[in-house]
NUSE-569577 format. One record per residue (C-alpha): residue in three letters; x, y, z. Coordinates in steps of 0.02 Angstrom, whole numbers, padded with zeros to 5 digits, always signed. Example, Ala and Ser with C-alpha at 12.3 -4.5 7.8 and 13.67 -1.06 7.14 Angstrom:
<nodes>
ALA+00615-00225+00390
SER+00684-00053+00357
</nodes>
This chain:
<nodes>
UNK-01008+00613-02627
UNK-00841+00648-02570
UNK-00791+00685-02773
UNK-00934+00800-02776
UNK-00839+00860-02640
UNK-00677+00920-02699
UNK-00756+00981-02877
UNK-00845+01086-02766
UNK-00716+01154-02669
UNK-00601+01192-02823
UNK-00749+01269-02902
UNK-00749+01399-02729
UNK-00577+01436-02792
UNK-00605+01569-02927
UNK-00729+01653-02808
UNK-00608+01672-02684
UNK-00519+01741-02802
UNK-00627+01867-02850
UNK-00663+01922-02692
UNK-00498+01954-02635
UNK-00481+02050-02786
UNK-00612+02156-02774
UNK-00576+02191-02576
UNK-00391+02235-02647
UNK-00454+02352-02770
UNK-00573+02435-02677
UNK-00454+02484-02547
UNK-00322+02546-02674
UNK-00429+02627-02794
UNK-00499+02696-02642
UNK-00512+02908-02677
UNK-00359+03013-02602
UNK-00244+02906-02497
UNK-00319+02787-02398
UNK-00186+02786-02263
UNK-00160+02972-02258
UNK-00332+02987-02228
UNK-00346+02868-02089
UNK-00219+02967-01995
UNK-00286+03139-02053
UNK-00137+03212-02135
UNK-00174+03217-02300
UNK+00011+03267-02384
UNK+00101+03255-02212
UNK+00234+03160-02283
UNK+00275+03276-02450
UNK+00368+03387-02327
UNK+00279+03535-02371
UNK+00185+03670-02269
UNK+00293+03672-02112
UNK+00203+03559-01992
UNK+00286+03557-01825
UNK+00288+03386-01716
UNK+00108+03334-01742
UNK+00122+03325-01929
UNK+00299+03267-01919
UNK+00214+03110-01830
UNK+00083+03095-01916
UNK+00186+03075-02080
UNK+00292+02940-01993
UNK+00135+02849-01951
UNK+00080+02859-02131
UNK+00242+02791-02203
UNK+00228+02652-02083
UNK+00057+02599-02111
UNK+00105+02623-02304
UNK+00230+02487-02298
UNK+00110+02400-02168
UNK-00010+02386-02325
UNK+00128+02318-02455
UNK+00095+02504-02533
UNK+00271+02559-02532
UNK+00411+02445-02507
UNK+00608+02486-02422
UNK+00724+02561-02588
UNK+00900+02528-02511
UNK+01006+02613-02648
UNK+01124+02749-02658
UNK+01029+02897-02760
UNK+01145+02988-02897
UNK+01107+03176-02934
UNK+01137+03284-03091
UNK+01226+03427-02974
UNK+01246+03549-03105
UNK+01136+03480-03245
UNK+01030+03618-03227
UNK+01095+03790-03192
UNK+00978+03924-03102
UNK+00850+04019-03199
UNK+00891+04212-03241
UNK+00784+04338-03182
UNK+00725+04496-03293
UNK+00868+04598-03229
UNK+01007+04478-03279
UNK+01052+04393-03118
UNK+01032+04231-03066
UNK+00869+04156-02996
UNK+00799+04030-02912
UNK+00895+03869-02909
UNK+00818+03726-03027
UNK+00774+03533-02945
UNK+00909+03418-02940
UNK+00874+03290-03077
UNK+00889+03092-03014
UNK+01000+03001-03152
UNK+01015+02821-03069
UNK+01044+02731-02908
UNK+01199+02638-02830
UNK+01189+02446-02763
UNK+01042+02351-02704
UNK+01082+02339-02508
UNK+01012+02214-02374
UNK+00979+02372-02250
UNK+00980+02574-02275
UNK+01136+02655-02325
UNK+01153+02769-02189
UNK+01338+02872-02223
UNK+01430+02914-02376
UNK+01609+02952-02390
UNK+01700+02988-02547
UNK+01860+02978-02618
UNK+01859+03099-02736
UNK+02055+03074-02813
UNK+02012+02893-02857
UNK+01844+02915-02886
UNK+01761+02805-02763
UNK+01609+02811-02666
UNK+01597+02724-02474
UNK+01460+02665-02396
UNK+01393+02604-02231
UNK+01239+02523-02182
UNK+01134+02477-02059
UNK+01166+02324-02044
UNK+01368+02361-01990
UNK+01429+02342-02169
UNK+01543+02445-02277
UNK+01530+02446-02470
UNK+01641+02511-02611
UNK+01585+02588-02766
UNK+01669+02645-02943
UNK+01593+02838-02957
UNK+01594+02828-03118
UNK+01520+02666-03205
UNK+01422+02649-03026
UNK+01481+02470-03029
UNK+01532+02383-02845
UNK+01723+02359-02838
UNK+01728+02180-02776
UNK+01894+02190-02716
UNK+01834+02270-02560
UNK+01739+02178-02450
UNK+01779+02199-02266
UNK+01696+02095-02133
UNK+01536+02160-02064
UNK+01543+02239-01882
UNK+01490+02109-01747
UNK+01314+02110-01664
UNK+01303+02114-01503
UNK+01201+02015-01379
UNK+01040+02110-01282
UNK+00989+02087-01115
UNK+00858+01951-01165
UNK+01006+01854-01272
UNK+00943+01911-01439
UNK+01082+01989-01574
UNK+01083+02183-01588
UNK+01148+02217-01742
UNK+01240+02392-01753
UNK+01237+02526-01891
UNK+01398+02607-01968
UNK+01380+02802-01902
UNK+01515+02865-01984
UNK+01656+02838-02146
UNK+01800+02946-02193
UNK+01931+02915-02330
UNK+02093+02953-02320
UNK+02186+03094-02431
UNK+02284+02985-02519
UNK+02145+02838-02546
UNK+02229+02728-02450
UNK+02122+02697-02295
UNK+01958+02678-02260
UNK+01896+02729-02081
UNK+01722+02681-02015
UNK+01643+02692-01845
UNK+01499+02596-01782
UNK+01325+02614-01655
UNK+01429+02541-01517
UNK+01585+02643-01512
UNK+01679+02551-01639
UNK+01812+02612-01748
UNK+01884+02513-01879
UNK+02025+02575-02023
UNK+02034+02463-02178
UNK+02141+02446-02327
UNK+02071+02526-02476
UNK+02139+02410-02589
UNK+02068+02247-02524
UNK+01958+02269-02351
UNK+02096+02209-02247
UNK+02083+02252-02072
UNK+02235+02386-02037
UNK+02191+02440-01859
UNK+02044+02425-01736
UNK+02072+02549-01548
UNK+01955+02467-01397
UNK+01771+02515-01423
UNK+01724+02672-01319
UNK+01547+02595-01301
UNK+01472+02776-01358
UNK+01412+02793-01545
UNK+01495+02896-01660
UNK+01434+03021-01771
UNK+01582+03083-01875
UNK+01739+03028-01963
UNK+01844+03146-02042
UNK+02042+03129-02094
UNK+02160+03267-02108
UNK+02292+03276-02244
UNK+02435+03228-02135
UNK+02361+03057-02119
UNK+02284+03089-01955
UNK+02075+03030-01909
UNK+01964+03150-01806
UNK+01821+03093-01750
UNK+01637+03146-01665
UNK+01568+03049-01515
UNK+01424+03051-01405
UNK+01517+03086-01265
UNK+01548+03273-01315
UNK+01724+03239-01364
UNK+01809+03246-01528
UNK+01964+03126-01525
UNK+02119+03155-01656
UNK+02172+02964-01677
UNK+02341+02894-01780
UNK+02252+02867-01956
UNK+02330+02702-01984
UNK+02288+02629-01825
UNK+02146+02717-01748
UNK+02218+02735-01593
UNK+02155+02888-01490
UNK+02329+03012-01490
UNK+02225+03173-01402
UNK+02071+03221-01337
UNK+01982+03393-01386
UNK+01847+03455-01260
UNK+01742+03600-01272
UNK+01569+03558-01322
UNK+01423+03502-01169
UNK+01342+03366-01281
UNK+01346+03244-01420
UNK+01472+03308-01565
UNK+01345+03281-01705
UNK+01474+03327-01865
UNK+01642+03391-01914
UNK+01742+03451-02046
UNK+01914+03490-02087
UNK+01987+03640-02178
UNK+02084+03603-02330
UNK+02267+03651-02238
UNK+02221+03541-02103
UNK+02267+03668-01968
UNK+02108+03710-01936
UNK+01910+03620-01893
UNK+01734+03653-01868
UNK+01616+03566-01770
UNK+01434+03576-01708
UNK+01329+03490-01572
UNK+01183+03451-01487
UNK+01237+03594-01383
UNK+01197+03694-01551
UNK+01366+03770-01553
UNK+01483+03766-01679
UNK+01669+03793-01638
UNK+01819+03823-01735
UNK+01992+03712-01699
UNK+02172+03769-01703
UNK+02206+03588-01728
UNK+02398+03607-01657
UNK+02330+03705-01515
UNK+02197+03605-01454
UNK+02112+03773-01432
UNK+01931+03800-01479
UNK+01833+03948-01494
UNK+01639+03970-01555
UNK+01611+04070-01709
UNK+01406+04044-01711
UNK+01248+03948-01640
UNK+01072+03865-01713
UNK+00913+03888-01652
UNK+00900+03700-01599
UNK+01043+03543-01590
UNK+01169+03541-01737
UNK+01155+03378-01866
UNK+01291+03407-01978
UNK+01417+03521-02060
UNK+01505+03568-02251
UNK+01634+03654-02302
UNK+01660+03745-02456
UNK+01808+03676-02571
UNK+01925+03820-02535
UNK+01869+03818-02367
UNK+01802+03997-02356
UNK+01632+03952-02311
UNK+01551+03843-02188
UNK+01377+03759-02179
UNK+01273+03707-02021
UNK+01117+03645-02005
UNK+01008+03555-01887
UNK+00851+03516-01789
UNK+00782+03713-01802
UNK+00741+03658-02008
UNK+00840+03777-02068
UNK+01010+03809-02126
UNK+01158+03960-02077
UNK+01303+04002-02202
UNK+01473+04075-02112
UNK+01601+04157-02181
UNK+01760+04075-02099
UNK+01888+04156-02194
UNK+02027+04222-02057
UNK+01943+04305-01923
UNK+01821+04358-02026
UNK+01870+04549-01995
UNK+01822+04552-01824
UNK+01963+04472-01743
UNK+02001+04305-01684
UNK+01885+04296-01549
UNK+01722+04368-01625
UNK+01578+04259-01720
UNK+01599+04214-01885
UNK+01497+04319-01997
UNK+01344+04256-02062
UNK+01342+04236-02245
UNK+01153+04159-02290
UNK+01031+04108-02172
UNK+00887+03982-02227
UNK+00759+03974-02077
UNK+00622+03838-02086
UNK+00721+03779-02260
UNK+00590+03620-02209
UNK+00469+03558-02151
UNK+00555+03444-02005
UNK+00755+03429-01948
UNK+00889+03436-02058
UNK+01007+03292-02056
UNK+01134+03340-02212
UNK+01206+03475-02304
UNK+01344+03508-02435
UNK+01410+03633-02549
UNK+01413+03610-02722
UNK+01558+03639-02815
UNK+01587+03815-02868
UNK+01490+03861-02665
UNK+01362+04004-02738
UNK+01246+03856-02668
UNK+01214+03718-02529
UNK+01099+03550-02553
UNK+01010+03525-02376
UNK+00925+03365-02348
UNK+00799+03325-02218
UNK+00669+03214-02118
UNK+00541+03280-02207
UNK+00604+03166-02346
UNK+00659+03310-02472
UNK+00838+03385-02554
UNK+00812+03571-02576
UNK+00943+03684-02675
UNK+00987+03861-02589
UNK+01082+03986-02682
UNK+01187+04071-02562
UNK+01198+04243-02655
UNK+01008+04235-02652
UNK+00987+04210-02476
UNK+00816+04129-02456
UNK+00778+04088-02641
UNK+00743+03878-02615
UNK+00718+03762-02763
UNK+00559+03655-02780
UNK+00575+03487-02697
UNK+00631+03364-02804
UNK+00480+03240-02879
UNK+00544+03107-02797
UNK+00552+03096-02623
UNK+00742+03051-02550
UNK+00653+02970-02378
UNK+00738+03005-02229
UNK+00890+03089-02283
UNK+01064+03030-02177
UNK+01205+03093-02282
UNK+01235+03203-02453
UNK+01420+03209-02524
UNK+01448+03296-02703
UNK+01572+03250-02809
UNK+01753+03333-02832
UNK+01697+03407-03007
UNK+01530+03447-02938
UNK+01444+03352-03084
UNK+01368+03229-02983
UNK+01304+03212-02810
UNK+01245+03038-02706
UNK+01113+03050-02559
UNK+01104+02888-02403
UNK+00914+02894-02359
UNK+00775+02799-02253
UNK+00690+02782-02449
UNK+00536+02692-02495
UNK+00469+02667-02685
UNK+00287+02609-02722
UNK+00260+02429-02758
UNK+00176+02394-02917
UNK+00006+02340-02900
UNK+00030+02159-02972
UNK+00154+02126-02838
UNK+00071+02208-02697
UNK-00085+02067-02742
UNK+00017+01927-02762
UNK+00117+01976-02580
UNK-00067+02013-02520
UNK-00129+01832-02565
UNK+00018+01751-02501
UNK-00021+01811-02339
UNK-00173+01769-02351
UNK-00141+01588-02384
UNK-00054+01600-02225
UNK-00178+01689-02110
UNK-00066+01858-02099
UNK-00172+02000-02103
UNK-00030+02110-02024
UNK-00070+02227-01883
UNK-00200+02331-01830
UNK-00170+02514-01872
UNK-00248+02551-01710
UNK-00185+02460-01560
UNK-00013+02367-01682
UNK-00079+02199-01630
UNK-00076+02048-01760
UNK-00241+02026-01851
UNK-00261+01870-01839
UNK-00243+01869-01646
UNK-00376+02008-01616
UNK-00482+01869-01726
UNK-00408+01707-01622
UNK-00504+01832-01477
UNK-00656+01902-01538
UNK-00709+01762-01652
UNK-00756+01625-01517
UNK-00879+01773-01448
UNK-00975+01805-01605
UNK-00973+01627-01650
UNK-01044+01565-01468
UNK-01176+01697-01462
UNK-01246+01660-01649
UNK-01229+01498-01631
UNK-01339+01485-01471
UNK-01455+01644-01565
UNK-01476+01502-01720
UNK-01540+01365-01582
UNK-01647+01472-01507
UNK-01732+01525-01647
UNK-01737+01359-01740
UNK-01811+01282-01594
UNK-01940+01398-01567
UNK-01970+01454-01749
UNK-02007+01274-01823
UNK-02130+01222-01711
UNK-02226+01381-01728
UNK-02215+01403-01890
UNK-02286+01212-01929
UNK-02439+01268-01796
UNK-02460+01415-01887
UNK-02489+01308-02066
UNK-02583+01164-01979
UNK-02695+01295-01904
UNK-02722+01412-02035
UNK-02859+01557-02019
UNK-02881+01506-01842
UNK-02870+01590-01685
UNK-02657+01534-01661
UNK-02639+01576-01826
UNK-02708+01754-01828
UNK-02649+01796-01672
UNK-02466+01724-01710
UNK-02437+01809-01862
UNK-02507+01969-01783
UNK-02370+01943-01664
UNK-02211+01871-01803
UNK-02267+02067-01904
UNK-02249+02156-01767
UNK-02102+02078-01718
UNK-02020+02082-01882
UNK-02071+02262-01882
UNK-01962+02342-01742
UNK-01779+02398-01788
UNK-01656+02291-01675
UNK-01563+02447-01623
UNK-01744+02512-01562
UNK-01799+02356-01464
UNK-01623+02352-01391
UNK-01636+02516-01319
UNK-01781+02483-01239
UNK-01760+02313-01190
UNK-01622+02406-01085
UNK-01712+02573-01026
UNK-01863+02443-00961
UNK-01740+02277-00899
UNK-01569+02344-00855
UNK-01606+02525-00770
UNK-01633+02552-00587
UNK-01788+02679-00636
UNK-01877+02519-00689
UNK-01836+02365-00680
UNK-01640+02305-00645
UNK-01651+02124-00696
UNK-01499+02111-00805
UNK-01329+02183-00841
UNK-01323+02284-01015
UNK-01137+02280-01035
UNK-01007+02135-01093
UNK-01040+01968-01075
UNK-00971+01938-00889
UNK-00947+02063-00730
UNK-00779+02152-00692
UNK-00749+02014-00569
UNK-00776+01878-00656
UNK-00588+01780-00617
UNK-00650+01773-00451
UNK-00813+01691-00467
UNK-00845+01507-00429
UNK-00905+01429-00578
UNK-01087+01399-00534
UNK-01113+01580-00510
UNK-00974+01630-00651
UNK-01120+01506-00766
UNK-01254+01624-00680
UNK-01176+01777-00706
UNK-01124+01743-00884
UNK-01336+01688-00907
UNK-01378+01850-00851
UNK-01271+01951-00951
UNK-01319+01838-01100
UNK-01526+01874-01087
UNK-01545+02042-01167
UNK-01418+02014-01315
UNK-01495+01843-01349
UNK-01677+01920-01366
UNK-01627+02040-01474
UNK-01529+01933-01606
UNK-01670+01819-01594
UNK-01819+01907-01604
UNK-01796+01973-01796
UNK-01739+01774-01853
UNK-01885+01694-01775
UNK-01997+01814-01840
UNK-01942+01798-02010
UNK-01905+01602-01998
UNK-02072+01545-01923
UNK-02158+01633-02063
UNK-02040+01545-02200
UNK-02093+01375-02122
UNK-02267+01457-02106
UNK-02256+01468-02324
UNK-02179+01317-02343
UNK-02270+01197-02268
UNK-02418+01261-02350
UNK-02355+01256-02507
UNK-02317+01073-02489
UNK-02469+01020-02391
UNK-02562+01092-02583
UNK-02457+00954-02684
UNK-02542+00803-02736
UNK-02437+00690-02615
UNK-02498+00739-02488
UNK-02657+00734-02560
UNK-02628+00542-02598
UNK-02560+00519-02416
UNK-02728+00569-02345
UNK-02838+00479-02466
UNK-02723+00312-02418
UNK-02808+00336-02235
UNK-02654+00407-02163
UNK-02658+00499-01985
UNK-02635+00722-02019
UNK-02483+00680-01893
UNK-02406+00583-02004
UNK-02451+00657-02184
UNK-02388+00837-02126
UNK-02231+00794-01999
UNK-02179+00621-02127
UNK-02229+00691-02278
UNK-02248+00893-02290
UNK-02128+00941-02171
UNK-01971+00863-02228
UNK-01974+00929-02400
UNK-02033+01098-02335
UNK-01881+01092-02245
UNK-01793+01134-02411
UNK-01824+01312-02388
UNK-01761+01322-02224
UNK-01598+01247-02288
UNK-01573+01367-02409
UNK-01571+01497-02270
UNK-01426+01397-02198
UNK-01302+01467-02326
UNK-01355+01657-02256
UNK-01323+01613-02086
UNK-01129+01594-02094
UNK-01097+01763-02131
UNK-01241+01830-02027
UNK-01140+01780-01893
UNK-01030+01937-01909
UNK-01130+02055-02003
UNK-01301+02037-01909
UNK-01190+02064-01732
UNK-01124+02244-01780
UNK-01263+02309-01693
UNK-01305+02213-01567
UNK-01118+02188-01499
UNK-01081+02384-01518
UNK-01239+02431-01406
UNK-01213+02294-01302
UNK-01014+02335-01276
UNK-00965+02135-01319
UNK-00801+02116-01378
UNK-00841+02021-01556
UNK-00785+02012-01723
UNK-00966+02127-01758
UNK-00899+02260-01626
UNK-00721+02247-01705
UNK-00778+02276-01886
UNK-00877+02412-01842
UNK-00731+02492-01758
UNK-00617+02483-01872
UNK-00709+02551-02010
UNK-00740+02720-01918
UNK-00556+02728-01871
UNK-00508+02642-02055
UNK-00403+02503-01998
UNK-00399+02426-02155
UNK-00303+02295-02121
UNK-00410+02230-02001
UNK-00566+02293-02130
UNK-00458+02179-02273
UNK-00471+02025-02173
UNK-00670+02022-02099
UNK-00710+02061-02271
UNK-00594+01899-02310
UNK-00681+01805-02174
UNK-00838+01842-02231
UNK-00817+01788-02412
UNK-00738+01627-02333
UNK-00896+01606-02233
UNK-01027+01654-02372
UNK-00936+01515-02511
UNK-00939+01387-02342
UNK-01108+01442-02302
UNK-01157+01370-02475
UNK-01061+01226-02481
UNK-01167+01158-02312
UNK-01311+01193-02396
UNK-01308+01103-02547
UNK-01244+00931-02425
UNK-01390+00972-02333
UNK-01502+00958-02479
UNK-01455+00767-02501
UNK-01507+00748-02315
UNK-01674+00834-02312
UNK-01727+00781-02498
UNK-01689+00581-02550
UNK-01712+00657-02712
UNK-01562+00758-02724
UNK-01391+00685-02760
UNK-01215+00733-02778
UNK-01130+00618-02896
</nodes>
């Protein structure tokens, strides 16, 4: 028996299998995107059609429940651009047109956590990076190949309230002119200056405790730098210790840059200013203004122009040549302005390397091309999306150009199954797209419900339904008989969503009769209820819910035992049993009834199952917080993770339901045995 056993539970294996194969399938192959959908923003996340907040969210939530599913997974590279790979497309009247996509040509590192900030040394051809988790990485431009050489120690977490690590992310890199410092600043207000050669630690001021945004270095050696507090600091580029202070801005300093004679700098802030520097002076002046707060600057390689864009979506062009005509203490003239260049904030912007255009990165997860001569001609987004865009540097000959992004890629099929059945060996469904609970604890809860109320449905009905069915055969074409199967059609006859209605209009209303509660499965005060009444209470609520489950399974199972025993009281041993003098007690209950039990077994293997399918109704009109009620739920809202793993359950149940079955043939039938 117990080999029987086993063979029979491998043998459940490949139906398993199936199963969760077909649930996978049908959720991916599922028309349109099935996560998009759920949310109701079909193409939120392509960036395109402005949008505003609610679609901004709504994108957000469909990345997340995207990954959520094993659809996409994190791409933690460096992307490399073909900046001038494709020039702009000439118009019918000679000049030039709208700006061509960038073209992807290959990707830089594999990285634990996002790259977040580039900086690049474009003499020696090198390409910094910082991530989010604190460290700092060295590339070769060229070959794309890590220089090993250069591994600085990570930035320290930091402990939380609670005791648990908080782990910060570099803000902010800079190079130095020459190449030989490095210069990166932290979450938590750290700045650190390295040796380009080797990592080594060359200098580290005491943390301000406010993040940073921006690094820049000047080409006398000196570091400026752009923190929270609304100051920009001018620190010893060696050491990083803070030499002066420049104030002028009312809020965070979100970016600046430094003009190639290093007398002069441009910032911009959350204040949505941007200010020009007389670095010797100290004094600042402001040359122009976005609609909403400033994210991050450029300037152009001879330093004529300057690029600003931020949270408004778009992007402004100044001339900052001199004064500009208009004397010292006028606005900078605007060159190009880009208004809503997307479809959420723009985080990053550069020129590229002859200036006729800027590359403007966003939240919206796209790099757009903007010819500056053209003022509002855009390029098409890219085909593939950059993510979450955080920095975009191009190189010195403007041939290439390397974006730091939030980026996800979509995980082949193969390995989103194999992740998927992994978890499932585990019992991780994930979380509910709803409510961002864990699966499996909205089951831990709900479960026990369904399974207590079916279970006490299934003694009801066997109790009742046996007996009446075997005085229905013993009786047959008499007055029990007649007038219980009148009864078991009629009863088999009304919808359960019908009779439950009723059963409440006529039972649980105060315009008839208010016997019983019609809601849950206990009163609102339940906790404070002795337990004798918190039984009676509990009794009361249980009465209507019970009758309905019941009514439609006794009707059908008394009739079943009803067929049965009939059938076998017809075979010839029975007819032998009689003829041997034998009491009708003992020839239909010793005889008959056992192996018309058969057929009832067989309906064991349905009841498993029924426990969560045959509740939907029942549970959602009777507001009881099951597995029936959940499943219904989250198929209107489309949780599918929590769809994935009933459906999962169910299987499980249906292959189990089967299994007891066939042991329960052995018991019921002497006949039968599992060898």
């Amino acid at each position: 028996m117990l080999l029987w056993l086993l063979k029979r539970v491998l043998a459940m294996v490949p139906t398993l299998f199936g199963i969760t194969f077909l649930t996978f399938l049908i959720i991916t192959c599922a028309p349109g995107d099935p996560v998009a959908l759920s949310m109701g923003a079909v193409g939120a996340e392509s960036g395109e059609g402005g949008g505003g907040e609610s679609q901004a969210r709504k994108a957000d939530a469909v990345k997340a429940k995207k990954k959520l599913l094993g659809i996409v997974e994190p791409e933690r590279v460096v992307r490399v651009w073909a900046a001038d790979a494709a020039p702009p497309e000439p118009r019918a009247d000679g000049r030039p047109g709208r700006p061509r996509p960038l073209e992807r040509t290959g990707d830089l590192g594999e990285f634990d956590a996002w790259p977040r900030c580039l900086a690049l040394d474009g003499a020696r051809g090198v390409l910094y990076v910082g991530t989010e988790d604190g460290r700092v990485a060295a590339f070769d431009a060229a070959s794309g190949e890590e220089r090993p050489a250069f591994r600085p120690p990570p930035f320290e977490p930091r402990a939380r309230a609670n005791g648990d690590p908080e782990v910060p992310s570099v803000g902010a890199i800079a190079a130095s002119a020459d190449g030989a410092l490095v210069a990166a600043a932290d979450t938590f207000g750290r700045i650190r200056v390295f040796a380009a050669a080797d990592g080594a630690a060359a200098g580290e001021p005491p943390a301000l405790g406010r993040p940073f945004r921006d690094l820049a270095y000047l080409p006398d050696g000196r570091l400026l730098s752009a923190c929270d507090d609304s100051v920009i600091r001018v620190h010893d580029g060696a050491t990083g210790a803070v030499v002066r202070e420049l104030k002028g801005h009312t809020s965070f300093v979100a970016a600046i840059a430094v003009a190639p004679d290093g007398a002069r700098a441009y910032s911009v802030g959350y204040d949505r200013k941007i200010r020009a520097w007389n670095l010797d002076s100290g004094a600042a002046r402001e040359i122009g203004a976005l609609g909403a707060a400033g994210n991050d600057l450029a300037l152009s390689k001879d330093g004529t122009l300057l690029a600003a864009v931020g949270e408004d979506r778009g992007a402004r062009v100044l001339d900052v040549r001199g004064d500009g005509g208009r004397g010292n203490d006028g606005p900078a003239p605007v060159v190009a302005d880009f208004p809503g260049a997307h479809s959420r904030g723009v985080t990053a912007v550069a020129f590229l390397a002859d200036a006729s255009a800027i590359v403007t990165g966003a939240k919206d997860g796209t790099l757009r091309v903007w010819r500056i001569d053209e003022r509002a001609q855009s390029a098409e987004t890219p085909d593939t999306s950059c993510g979450e865009v955080g920095a975009v540097v191009v190189s010195a000959d403007g041939a290439s150009m390397y974006t730091a992004s939030r980026a996800d890629r979509k995980t082949p099929v193969v390995k989103r199954y194999v992740r998927w059945l992994g978890k499932l060996a585990t019992l991780d469904f994930d979380r509910s797209f709803i409510d961002d609970e864990r699966v499996i604890d909205k089951i831990a809860e709900t479960l026990p419900v369904t399974i207590g109320l079916n279970l006490l449905s299934i003694l009801v009905i066997y109790l009742v339904a046996v007996p009446v069915g075997v005085l229905m055969a013993v009786r047959r074409g008499k007055a029990f008989d007649r007038a219980a199967s009148a009864v078991v059609f009629l009863l088999w006859s009304m919808p359960s969503f019908w009779f439950a209605t009723l059963l409440i209009q006529q039972f649980a209303s105060p315009s008839h009769f208010d016997w019983f509660p019609a809601v849950g499965l206990h009163s609102m005060n339940e906790k404070d209820l002795p337990y004798v009444p918190w039984l009676a209470d509990w009794g009361a609520h249980l009465v209507l819910p019970l009758v309905v489950l019941t009514y439609g399974g006794f009707a059908g199972l008394s009739q079943y035992m009803r067929t049965s025993l009939l059938d076998s009281i017809a075979q010839d041993y029975v007819r032998t049993a009689r003829a041997k003098g034998l009491s009708e007690r003992v020839v239909v209950f010793k005889h008959a009834l056992r192996n018309s039990l058969v057929t009832l077994v067989t309906l064991v293997g349905t009841l498993l199952p029924a426990m969560i399918g045959g509740s939907v109704i029942i549970e959602q009109i009777f507001t009881i917080e099951g597995m029936g009620r959940m499943g219904f739920l989250a198929i209107q809202q489309r949780d599918y993770p929590v769809i994935m793993a009933i459906t999962t359950m169910s299987a499980v149940l249906t292959l189990l339901g089967m299994l007891v079955s066939d042991v329960l043939y052995a018991v019921v039938d002497p006949r039968i045995s599992h060898q």
